[in-house]
N, C-alpha and C positions, 0 to 999 in steps of 0.2 A: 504494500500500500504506500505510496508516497508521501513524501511531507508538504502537508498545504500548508502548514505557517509558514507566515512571512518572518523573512529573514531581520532579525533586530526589533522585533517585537515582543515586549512580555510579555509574558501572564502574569506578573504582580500587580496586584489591584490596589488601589492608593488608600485601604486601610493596609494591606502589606507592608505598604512602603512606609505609612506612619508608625507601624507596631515597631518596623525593624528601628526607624530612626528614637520609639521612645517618645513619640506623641501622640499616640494613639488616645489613649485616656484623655489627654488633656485639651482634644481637639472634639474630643465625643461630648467631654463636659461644656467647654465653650459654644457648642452646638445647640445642648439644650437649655441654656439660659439662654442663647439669645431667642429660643423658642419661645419658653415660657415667658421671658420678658415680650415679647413681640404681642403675645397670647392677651397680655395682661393691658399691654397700654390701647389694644383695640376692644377689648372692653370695655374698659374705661370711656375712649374715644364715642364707642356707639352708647352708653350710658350719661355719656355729657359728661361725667366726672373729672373736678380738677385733681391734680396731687394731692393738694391739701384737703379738699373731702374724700379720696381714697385713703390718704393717712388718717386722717379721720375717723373713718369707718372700720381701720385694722387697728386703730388704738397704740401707733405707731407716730414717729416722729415725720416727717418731710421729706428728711436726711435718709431717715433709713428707706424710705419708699425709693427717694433715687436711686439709692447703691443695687436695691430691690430693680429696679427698670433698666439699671444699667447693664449691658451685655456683657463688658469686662471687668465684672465685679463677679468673683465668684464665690464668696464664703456669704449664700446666703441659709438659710437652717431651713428645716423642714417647717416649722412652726410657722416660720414666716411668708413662706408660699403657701402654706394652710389658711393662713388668716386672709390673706391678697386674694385668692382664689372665694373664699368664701362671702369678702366685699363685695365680690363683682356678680354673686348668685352661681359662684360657678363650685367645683370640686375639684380636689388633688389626686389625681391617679399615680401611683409608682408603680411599677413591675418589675421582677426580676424573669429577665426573657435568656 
C-alpha cells in the first residue's frame, strides 16, 4: 500500500505541541475564563446590569467583579463564579470529563 502523507507534515495536533512545550494546562485554563468571563458580561449586557449592581447583587466589591471579568486574571474561587452565575439567574456547571 503506498504512502499518501505528505511529505513534512505532522500528525501532532496543537494540544500535542502544547502538552510537549508544558502549556497545555495553562492555555486550557486561560481558555475557560475567558469563556466564562465572556458568558458572564453578556448577561449582564442583555440584563442591562452595571458592574456595580452585579457586585451588588454577589455581595462583592467592584474590584473583585473586574478581576472576576477579566480574562487574565486567573485565581478566581469557585465561590465566586457560584455567586456571578447565580446574579445573573444563571448556574455553575463543573465536570470532570
Amino acid at each position: 500500500m503506498p504512502n499518501t502523507r505528505k511529505s513534512g507534515v505532522s500528525e501532532e495536533t496543537f494540544d500535542d505541541f502544547l502538552s510537549s512545550q508544558g502549556m497545555l494546562e495553562e492555555c486550557e485554563d486561560q481558555a475557560i475564563k475567558e469563556i466564562i468571563a465572556g458568558q458572564l458580561a453578556e448577561a449582564m449586557k442583555q440584563q442591562g446590569l452595571s458592574k456595580t449592581a452585579m457586585a451588588a447583587r454577589m455581595q462583592t466589591s467592584r474590584r473583585q467583579l473586574d478581576r472576576l471579568l477579566d480574562p487574565t486574571t486567573s485565581s478566581v474561587t469557585l465561590d465566586t463564579l457560584r455567586r456571578a452565575a447565580h446574579a445573573v439567574g444563571r448556574s455553575l456547571r463543573i465536570e470532570l470529563v
